[in-house]
ZADO-1210 file (C-alpha; in nm, 4 decimals, padded with zeros to 6 digits):
<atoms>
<atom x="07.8178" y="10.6029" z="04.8484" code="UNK" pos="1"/>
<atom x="07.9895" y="10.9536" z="04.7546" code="UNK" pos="2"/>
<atom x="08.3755" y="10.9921" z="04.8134" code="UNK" pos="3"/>
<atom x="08.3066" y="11.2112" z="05.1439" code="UNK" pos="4"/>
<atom x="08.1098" y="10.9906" z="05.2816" code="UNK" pos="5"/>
<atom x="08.3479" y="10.7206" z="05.2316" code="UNK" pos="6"/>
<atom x="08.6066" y="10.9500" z="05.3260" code="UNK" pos="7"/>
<atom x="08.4206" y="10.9941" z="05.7114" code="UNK" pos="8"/>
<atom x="08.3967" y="10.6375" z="05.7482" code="UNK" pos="9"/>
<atom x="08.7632" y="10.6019" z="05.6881" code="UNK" pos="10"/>
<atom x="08.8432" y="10.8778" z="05.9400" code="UNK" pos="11"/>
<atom x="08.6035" y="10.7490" z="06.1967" code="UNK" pos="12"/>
<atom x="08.7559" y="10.4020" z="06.1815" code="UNK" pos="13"/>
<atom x="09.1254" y="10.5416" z="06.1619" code="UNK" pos="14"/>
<atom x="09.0335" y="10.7337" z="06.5035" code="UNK" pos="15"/>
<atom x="08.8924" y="10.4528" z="06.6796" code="UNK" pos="16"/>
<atom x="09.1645" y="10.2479" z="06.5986" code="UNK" pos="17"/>
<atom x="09.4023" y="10.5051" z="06.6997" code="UNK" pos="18"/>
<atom x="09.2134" y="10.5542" z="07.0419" code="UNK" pos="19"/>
<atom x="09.2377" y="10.1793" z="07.0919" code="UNK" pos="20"/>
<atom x="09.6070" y="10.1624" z="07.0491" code="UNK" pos="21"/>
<atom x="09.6828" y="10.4946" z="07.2589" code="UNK" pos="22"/>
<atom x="09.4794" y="10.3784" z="07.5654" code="UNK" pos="23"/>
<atom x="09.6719" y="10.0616" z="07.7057" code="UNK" pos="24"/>
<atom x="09.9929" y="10.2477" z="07.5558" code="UNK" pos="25"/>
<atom x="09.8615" y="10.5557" z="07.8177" code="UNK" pos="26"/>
<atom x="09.8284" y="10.3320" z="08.1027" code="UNK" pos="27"/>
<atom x="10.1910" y="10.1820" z="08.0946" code="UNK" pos="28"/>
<atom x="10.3884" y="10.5169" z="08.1192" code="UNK" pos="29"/>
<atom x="10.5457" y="10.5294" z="08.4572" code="UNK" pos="30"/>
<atom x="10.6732" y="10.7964" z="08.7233" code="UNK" pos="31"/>
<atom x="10.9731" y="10.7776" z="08.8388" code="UNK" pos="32"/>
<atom x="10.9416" y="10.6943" z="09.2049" code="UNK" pos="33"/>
<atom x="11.2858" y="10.6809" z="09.3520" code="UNK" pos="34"/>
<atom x="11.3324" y="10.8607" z="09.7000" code="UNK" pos="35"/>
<atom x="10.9276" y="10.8913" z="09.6903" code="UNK" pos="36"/>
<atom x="10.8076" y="10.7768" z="10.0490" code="UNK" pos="37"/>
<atom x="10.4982" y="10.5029" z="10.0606" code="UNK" pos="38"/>
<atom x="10.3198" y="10.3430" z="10.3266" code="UNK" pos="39"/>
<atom x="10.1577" y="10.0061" z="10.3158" code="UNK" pos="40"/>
<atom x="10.0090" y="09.8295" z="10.5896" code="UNK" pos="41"/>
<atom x="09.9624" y="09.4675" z="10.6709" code="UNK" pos="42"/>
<atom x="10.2742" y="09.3882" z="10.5485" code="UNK" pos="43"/>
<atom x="10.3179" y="09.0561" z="10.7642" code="UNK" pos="44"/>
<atom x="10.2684" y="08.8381" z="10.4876" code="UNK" pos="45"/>
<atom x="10.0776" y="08.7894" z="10.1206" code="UNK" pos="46"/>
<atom x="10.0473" y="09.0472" z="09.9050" code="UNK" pos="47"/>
<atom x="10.1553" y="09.3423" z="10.1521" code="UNK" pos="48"/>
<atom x="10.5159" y="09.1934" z="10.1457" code="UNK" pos="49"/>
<atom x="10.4972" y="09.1924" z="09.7794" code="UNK" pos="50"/>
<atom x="10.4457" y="09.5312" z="09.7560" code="UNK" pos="51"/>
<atom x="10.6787" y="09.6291" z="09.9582" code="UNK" pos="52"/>
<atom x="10.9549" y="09.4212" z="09.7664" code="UNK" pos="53"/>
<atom x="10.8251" y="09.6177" z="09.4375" code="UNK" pos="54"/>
<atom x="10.8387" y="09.8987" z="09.5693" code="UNK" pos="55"/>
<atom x="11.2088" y="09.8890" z="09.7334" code="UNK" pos="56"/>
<atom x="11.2711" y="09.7719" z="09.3866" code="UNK" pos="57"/>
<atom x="11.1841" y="10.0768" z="09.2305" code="UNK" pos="58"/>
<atom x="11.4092" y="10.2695" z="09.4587" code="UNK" pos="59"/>
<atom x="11.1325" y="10.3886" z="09.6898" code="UNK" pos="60"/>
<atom x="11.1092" y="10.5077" z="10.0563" code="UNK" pos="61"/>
<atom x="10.8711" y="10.2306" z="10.2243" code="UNK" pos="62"/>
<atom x="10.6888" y="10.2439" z="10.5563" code="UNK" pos="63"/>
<atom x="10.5499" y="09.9333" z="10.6310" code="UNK" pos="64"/>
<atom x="10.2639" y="09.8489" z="10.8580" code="UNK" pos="65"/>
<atom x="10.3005" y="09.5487" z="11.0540" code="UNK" pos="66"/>
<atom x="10.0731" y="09.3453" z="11.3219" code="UNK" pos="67"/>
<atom x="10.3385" y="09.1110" z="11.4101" code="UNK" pos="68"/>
<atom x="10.7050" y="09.1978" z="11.5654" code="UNK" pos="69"/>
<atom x="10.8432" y="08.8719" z="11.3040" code="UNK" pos="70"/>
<atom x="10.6341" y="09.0929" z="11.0348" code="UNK" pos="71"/>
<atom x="10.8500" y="09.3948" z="11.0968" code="UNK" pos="72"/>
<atom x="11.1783" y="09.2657" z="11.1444" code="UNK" pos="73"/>
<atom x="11.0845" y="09.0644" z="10.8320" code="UNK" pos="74"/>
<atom x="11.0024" y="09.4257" z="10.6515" code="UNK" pos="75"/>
<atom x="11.2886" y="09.5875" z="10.7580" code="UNK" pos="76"/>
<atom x="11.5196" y="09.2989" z="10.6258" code="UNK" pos="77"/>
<atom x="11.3655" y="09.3636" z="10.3084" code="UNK" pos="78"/>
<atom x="11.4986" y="09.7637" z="10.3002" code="UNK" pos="79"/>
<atom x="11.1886" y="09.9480" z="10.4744" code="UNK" pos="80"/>
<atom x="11.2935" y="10.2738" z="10.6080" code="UNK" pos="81"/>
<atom x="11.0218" y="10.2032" z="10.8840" code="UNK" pos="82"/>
<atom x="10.8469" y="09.9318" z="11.0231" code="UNK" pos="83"/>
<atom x="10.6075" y="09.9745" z="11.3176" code="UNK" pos="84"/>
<atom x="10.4382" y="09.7244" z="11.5266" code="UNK" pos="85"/>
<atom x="10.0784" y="09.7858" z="11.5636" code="UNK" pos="86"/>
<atom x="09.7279" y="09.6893" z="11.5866" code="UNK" pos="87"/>
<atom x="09.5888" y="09.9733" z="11.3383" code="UNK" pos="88"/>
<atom x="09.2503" y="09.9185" z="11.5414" code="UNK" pos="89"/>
<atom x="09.3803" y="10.1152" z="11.8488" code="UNK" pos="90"/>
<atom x="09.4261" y="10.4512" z="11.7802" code="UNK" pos="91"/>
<atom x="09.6512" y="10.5735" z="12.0417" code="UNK" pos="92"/>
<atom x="09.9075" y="10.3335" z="11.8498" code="UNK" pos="93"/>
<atom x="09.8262" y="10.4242" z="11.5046" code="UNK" pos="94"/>
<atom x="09.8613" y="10.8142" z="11.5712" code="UNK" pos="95"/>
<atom x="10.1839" y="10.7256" z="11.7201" code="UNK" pos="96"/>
<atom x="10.2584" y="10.5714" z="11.4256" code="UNK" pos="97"/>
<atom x="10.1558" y="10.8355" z="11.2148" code="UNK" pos="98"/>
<atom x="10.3734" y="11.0895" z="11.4258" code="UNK" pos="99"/>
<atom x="10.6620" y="10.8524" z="11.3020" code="UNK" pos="100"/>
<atom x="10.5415" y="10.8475" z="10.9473" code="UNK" pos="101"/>
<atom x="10.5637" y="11.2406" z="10.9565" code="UNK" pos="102"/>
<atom x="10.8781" y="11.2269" z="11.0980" code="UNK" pos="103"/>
<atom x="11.0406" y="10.9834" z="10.8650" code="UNK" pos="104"/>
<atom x="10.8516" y="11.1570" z="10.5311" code="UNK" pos="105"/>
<atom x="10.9067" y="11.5128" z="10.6055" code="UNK" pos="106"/>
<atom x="10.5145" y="11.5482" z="10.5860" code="UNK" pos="107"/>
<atom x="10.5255" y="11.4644" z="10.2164" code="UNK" pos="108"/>
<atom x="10.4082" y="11.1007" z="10.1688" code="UNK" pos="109"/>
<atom x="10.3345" y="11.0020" z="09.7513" code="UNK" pos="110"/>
<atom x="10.1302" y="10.7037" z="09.8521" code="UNK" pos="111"/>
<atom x="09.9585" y="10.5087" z="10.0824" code="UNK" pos="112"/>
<atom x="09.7723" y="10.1339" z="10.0420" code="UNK" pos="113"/>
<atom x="09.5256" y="10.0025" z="10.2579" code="UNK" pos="114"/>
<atom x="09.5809" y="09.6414" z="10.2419" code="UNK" pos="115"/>
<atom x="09.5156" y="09.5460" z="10.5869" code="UNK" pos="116"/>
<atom x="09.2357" y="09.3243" z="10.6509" code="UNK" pos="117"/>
<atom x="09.0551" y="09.0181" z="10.8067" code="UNK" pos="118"/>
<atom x="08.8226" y="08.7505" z="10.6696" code="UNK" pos="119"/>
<atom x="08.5838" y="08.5943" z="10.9377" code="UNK" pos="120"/>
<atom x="08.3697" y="08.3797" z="10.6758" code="UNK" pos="121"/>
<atom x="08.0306" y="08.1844" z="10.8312" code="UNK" pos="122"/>
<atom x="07.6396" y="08.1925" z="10.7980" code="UNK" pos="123"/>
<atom x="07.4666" y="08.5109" z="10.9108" code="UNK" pos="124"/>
<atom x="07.2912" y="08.2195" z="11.1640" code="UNK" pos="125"/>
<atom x="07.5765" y="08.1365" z="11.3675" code="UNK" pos="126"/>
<atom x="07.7278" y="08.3899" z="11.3184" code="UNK" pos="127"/>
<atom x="07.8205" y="08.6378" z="11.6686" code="UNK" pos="128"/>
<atom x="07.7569" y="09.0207" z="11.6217" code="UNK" pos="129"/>
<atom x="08.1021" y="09.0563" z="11.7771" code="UNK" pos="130"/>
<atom x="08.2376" y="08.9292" z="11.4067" code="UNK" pos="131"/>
<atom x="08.0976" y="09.1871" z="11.2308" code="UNK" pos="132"/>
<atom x="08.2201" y="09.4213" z="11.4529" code="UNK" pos="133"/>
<atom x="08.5910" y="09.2998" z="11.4278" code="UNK" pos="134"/>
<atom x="08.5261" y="09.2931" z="11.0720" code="UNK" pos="135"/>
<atom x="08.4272" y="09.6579" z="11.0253" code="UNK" pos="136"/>
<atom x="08.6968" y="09.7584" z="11.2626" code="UNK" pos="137"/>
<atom x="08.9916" y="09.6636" z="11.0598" code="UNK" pos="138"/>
<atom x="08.8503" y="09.6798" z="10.7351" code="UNK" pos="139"/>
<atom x="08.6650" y="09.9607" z="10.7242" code="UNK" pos="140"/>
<atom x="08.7150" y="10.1986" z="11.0525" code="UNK" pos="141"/>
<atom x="09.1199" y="10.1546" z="11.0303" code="UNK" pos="142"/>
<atom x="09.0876" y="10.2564" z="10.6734" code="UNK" pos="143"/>
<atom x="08.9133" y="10.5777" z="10.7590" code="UNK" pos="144"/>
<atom x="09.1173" y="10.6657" z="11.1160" code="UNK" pos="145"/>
<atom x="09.4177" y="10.6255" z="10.9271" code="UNK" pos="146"/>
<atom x="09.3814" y="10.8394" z="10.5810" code="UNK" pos="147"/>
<atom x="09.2259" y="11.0869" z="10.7539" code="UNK" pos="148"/>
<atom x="09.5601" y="11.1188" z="10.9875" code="UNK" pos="149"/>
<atom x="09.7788" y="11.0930" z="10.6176" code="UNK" pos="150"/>
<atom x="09.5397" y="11.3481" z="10.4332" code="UNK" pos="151"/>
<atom x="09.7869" y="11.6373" z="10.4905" code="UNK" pos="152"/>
<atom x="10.0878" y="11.4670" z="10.4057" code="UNK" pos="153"/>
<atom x="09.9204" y="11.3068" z="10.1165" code="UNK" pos="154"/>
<atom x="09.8134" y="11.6362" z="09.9232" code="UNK" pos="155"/>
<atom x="10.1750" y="11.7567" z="10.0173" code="UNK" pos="156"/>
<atom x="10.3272" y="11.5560" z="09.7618" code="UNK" pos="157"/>
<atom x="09.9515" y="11.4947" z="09.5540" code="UNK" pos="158"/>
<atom x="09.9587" y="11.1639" z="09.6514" code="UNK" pos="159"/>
<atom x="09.7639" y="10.8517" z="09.5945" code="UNK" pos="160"/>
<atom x="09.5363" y="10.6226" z="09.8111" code="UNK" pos="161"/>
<atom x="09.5173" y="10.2527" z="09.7223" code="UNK" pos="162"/>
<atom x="09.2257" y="10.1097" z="09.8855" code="UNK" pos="163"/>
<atom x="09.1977" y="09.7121" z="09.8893" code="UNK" pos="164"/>
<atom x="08.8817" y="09.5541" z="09.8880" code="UNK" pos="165"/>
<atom x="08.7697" y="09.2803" z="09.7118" code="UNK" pos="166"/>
<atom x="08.5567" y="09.1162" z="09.4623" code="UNK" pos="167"/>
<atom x="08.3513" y="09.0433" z="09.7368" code="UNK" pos="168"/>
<atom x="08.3443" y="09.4240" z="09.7516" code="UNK" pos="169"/>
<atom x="08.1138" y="09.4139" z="09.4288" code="UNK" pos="170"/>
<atom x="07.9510" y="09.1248" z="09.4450" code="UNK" pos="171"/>
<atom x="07.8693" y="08.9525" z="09.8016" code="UNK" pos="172"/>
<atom x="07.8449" y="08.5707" z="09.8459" code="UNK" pos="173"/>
<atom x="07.6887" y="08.3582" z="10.0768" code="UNK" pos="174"/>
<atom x="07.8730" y="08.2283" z="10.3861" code="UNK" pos="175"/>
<atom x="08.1153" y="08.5592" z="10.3871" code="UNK" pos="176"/>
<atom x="07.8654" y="08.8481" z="10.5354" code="UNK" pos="177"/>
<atom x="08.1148" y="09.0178" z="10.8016" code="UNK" pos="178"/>
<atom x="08.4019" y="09.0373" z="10.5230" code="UNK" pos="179"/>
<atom x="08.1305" y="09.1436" z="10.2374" code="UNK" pos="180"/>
<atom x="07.9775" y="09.3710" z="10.4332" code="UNK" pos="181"/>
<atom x="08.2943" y="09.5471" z="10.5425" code="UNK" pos="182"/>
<atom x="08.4012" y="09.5797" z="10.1986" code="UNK" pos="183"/>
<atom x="08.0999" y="09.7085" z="10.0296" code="UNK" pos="184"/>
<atom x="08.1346" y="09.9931" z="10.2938" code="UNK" pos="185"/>
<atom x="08.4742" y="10.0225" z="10.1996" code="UNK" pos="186"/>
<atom x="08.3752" y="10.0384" z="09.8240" code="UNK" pos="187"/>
<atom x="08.1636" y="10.3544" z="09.9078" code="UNK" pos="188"/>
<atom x="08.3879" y="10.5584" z="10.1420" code="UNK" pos="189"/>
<atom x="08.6575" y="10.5230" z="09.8527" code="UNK" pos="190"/>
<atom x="08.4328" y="10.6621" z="09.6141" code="UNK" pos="191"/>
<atom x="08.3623" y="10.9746" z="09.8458" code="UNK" pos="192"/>
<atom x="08.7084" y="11.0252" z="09.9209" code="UNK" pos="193"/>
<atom x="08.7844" y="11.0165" z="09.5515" code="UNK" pos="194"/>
<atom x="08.5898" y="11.2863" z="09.4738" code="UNK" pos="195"/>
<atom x="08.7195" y="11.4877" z="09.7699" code="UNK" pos="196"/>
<atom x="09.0693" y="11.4631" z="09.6935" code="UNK" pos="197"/>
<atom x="09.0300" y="11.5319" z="09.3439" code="UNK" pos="198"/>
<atom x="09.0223" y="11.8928" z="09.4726" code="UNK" pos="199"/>
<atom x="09.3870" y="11.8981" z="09.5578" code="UNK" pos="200"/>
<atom x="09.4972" y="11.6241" z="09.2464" code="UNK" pos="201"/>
<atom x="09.5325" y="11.3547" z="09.5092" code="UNK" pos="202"/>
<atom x="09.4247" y="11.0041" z="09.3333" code="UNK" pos="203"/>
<atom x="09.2422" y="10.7015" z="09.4662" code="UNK" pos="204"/>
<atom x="09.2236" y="10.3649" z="09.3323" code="UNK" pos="205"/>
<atom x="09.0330" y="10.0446" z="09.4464" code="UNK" pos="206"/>
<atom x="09.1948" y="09.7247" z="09.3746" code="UNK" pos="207"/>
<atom x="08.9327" y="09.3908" z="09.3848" code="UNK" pos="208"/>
<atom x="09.1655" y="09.0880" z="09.4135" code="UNK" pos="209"/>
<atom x="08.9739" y="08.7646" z="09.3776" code="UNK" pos="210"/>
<atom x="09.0991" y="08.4357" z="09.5390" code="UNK" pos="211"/>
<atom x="09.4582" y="08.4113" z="09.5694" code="UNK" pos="212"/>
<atom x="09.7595" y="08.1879" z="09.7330" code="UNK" pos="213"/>
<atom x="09.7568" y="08.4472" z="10.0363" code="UNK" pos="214"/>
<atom x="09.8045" y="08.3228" z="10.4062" code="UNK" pos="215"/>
<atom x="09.3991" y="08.4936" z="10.4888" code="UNK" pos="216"/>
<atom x="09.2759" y="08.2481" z="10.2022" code="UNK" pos="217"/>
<atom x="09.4335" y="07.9774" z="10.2473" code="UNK" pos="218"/>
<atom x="09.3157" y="07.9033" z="10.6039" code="UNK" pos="219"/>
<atom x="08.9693" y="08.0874" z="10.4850" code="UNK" pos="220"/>
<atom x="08.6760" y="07.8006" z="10.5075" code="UNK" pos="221"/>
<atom x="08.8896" y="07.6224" z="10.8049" code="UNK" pos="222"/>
<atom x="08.7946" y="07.9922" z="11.0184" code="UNK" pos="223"/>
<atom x="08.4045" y="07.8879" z="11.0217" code="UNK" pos="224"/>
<atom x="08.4614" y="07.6456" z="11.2511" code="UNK" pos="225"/>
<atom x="08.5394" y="07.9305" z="11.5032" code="UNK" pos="226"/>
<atom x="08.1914" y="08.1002" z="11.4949" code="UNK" pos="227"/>
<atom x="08.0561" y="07.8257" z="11.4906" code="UNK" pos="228"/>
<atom x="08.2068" y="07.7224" z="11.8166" code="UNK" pos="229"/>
<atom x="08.1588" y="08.0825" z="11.9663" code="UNK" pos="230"/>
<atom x="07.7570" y="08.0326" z="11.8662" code="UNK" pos="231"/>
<atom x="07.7296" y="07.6931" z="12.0190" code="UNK" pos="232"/>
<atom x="07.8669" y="07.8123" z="12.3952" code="UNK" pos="233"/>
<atom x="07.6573" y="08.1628" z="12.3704" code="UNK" pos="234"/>
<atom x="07.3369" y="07.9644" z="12.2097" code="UNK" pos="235"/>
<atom x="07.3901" y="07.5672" z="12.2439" code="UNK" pos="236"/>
<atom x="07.0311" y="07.5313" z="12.2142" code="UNK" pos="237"/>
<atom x="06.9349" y="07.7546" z="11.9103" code="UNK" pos="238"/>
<atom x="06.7242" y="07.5846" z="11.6345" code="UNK" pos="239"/>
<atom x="07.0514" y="07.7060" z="11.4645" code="UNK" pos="240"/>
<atom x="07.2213" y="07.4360" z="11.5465" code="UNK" pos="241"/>
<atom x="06.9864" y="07.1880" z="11.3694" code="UNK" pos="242"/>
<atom x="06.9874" y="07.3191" z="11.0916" code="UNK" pos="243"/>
<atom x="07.3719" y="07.4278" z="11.0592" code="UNK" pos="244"/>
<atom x="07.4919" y="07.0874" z="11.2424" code="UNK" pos="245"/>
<atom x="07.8327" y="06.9835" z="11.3092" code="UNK" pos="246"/>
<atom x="07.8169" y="06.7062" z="11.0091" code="UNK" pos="247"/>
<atom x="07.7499" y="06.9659" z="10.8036" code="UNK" pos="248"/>
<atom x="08.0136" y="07.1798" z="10.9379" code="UNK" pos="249"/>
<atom x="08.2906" y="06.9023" z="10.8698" code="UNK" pos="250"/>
<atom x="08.1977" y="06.8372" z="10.5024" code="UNK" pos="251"/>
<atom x="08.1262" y="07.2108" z="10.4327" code="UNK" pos="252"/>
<atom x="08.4870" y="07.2881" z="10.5534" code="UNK" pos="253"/>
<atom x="08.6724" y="06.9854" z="10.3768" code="UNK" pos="254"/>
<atom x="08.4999" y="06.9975" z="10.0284" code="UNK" pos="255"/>
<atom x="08.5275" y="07.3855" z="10.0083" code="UNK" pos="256"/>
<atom x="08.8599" y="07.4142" z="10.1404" code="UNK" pos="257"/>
<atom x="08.9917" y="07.1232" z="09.8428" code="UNK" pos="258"/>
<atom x="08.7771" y="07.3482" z="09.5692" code="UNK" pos="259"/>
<atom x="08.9432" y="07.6551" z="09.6968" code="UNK" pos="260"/>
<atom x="09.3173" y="07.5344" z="09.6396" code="UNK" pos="261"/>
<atom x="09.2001" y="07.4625" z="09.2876" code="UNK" pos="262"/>
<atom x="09.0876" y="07.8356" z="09.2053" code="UNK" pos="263"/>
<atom x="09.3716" y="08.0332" z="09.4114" code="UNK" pos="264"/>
<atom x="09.6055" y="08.2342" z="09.2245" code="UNK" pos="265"/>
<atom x="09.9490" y="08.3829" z="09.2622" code="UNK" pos="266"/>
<atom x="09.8911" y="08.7497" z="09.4140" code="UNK" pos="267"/>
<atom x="10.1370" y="08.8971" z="09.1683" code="UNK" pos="268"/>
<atom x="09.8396" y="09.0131" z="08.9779" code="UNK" pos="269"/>
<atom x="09.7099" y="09.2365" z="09.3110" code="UNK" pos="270"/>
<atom x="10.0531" y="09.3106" z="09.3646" code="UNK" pos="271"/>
<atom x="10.1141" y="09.4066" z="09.0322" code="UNK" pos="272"/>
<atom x="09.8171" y="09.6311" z="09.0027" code="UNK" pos="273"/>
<atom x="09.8728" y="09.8217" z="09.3187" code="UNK" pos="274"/>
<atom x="10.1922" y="09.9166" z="09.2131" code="UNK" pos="275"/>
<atom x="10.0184" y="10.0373" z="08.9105" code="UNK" pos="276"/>
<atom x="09.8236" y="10.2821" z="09.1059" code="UNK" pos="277"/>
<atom x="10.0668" y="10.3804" z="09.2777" code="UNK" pos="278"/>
<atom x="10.3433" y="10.4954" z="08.9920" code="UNK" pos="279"/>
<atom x="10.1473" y="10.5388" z="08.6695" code="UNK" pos="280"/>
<atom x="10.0957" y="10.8160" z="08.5398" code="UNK" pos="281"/>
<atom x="09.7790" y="10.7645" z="08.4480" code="UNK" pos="282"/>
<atom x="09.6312" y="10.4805" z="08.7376" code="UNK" pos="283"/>
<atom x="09.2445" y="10.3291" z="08.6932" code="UNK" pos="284"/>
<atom x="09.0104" y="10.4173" z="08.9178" code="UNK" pos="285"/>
<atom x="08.9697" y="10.0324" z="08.9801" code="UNK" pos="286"/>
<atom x="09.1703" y="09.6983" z="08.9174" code="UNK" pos="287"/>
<atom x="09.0216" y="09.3646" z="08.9154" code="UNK" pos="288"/>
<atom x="09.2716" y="09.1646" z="09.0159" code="UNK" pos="289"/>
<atom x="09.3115" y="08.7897" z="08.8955" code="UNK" pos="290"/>
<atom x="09.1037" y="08.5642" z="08.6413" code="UNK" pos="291"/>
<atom x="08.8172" y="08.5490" z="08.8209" code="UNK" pos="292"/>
<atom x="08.7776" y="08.9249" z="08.9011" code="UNK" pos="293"/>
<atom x="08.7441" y="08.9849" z="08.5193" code="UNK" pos="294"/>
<atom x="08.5541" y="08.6643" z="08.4205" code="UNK" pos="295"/>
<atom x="08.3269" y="08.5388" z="08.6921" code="UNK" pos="296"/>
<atom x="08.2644" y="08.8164" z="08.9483" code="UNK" pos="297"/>
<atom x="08.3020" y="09.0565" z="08.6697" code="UNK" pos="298"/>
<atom x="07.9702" y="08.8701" z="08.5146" code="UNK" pos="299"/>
<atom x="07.7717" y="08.8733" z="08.8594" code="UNK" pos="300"/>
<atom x="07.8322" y="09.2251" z="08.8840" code="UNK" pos="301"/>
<atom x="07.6750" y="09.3414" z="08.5742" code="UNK" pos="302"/>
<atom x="07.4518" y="09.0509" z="08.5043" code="UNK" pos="303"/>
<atom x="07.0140" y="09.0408" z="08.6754" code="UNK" pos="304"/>
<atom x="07.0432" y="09.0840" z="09.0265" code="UNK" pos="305"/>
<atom x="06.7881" y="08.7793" z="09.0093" code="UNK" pos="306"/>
<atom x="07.0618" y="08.6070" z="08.7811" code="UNK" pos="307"/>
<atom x="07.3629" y="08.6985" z="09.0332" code="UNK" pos="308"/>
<atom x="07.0889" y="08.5456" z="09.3092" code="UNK" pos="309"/>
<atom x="07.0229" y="08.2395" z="09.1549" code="UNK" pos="310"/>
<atom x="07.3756" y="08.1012" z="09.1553" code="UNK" pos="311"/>
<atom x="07.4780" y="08.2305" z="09.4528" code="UNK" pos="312"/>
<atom x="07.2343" y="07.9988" z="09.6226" code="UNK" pos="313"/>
<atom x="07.4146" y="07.7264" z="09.4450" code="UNK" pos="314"/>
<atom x="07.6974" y="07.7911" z="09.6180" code="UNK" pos="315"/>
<atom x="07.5562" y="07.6902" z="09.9749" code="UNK" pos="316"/>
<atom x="07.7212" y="07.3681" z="09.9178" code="UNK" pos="317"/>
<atom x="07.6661" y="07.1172" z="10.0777" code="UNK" pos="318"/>
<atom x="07.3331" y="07.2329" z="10.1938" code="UNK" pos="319"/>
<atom x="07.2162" y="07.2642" z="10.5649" code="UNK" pos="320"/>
<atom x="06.8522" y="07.0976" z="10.7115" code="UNK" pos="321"/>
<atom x="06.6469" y="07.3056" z="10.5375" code="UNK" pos="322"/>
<atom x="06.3521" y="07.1747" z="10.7584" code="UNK" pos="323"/>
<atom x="06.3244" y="07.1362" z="11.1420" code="UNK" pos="324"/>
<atom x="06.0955" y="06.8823" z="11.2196" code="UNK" pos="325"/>
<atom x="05.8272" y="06.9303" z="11.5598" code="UNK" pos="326"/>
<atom x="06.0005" y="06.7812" z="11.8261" code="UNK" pos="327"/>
<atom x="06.3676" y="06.7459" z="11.7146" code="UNK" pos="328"/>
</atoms>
């Protein structure tokens, strides 16, 4: 091997080793965001609180979004500047809201995170249409309705947009279709608005948390008893309900609901990361959030979709009738 070729290998590896050790060093300088005014909604609990508590920390302005008058007074305790009360689904309220977000920002707002949300988990079967509908509302319309009143105020200051989804945003499981579905469309309006506020150097981020200690989760697989309920009074003679019976409702609930408390984990990690969007210099375009976003869902994502398939049937566990026999 001649000296100059040596020499190029030695470069090459000094440069990738270089690149390595400037990229994570990159992503941890930090803006200064002191007197910089943020809004984050669904603040009433979980990781919403936490962000607002990180970001008071770091001397910012916070608005806070809140669906519950406890939730606000709890957010103003904290050192909010602003904390409305307000279903985000009506829109008459949120554009008052908005009216007091200009107001309070002097139209210049640096960021604004879409942590809202609902989980109505159940099988597509027994599932009501009005579920999806709730679902789409808050997770999806409210996320549009509301950046599109901010927009202005956002490339004021060339702001960021924090958009929380989930991992169930890249990968959807059985027994969660409203919520997945929701979040998927989620997934692709932030990618359009990306692009379109890269014009005017405003920056979005996505952040996919997977299960954590958060109020939603925690009551998650106890909430399919409620469709189920809804399904049996609108259809309480469906072949649905032979198939997707009330035993099987009971044990579904109580073994998932005991696994789940095994895998949750603290939401420091999605609170963590949103702040990172929201005052790096540099943010990511998206954050999976928690052990399982980087291990697990991260592996479904990329793996066969007839991979992914196969073990997401395993996971309708226990399983329902799978046979309804003539006459029953």
């Amino acid at each position: 091997m001649s000296e100059m070729t040596q020499l190029t290998g030695i470069l090459l590896a000094a440069g990738v080793v270089a690149w390595l050790v400037w990229q994570p060093l990159k992503r941890r300088a930090m803006l200064d965001i002191s007197g910089r005014w943020f809004l984050v909604t669904g603040c009433d609990s979980g990781i919403g609180t936490g962000v607002v508590e990180k970001l008071i920390e770091a001397g910012a302005f916070v608005i806070a979004f809140n669906f519950t008058e406890a939730g606000a007074k709890a957010s103003l305790e904290a050192g909010a500047k602003l904390a409305p009360c307000l279903d985000i689904t009506d829109e008459d309220a949120l554009r008052k809201a908005c009216d007091q977000v200009e107001q309070a920002c002097g139209g210049r707002l640096s960021g604004v995170v879409h942590n809202a949300g609902i989980a109505q988990p159940g099988f597509i079967e027994f599932l009501p249409i009005g579920k999806f509908r709730q679902s789409m509302e808050l997770n999806l319309f409210a996320i549009i309705n509301l950046t599109q009143m901010l927009i202005p105020h956002l490339r004021a200051a060339r702001g960021r947009v924090v958009v929380v989804t989930s991992v169930d945003g890249i990968v959807s499981l059985p027994g969660n279709a409203p919520y997945d579905a929701s979040k998927f469309a989620a997934e692709g309006y932030a990618d359009a608005l990306r692009a379109e506020l890269a014009l005017w150097n405003v920056g979005v981020s996505v952040i996919n948390p997977s299960t954590l200690r958060t109020p939603l989760v925690e009551r998650f697989f106890e909430s399919v008893r409620e469709p189920w309920e809804e399904m049996g009074r609108l259809d309480p003679d469906g072949e649905w309900k032979k198939l997707w019976t009330r035993e099987w409702l009971d044990e579904y609930v109580e073994k998932r609901s005991a696994g789940l408390a095994s895998i949750a984990q603290d939401p420091i990690c999605a609170i963590d990361d949103i702040f990172h969007a929201l005052a790096a210099k540099r943010p990511r375009l998206r954050y999976l959030s928690g052990k399982l976003a980087k291990t697990l869902f991260y592996a479904l994502w990329i793996m066969p979709e007839s991979w992914s398939s196969a073990f997401k049937k395993l996971l309708i566990n226990p399983k329902p009738n799978v046979v309804v026999r003539d006459g029953e």
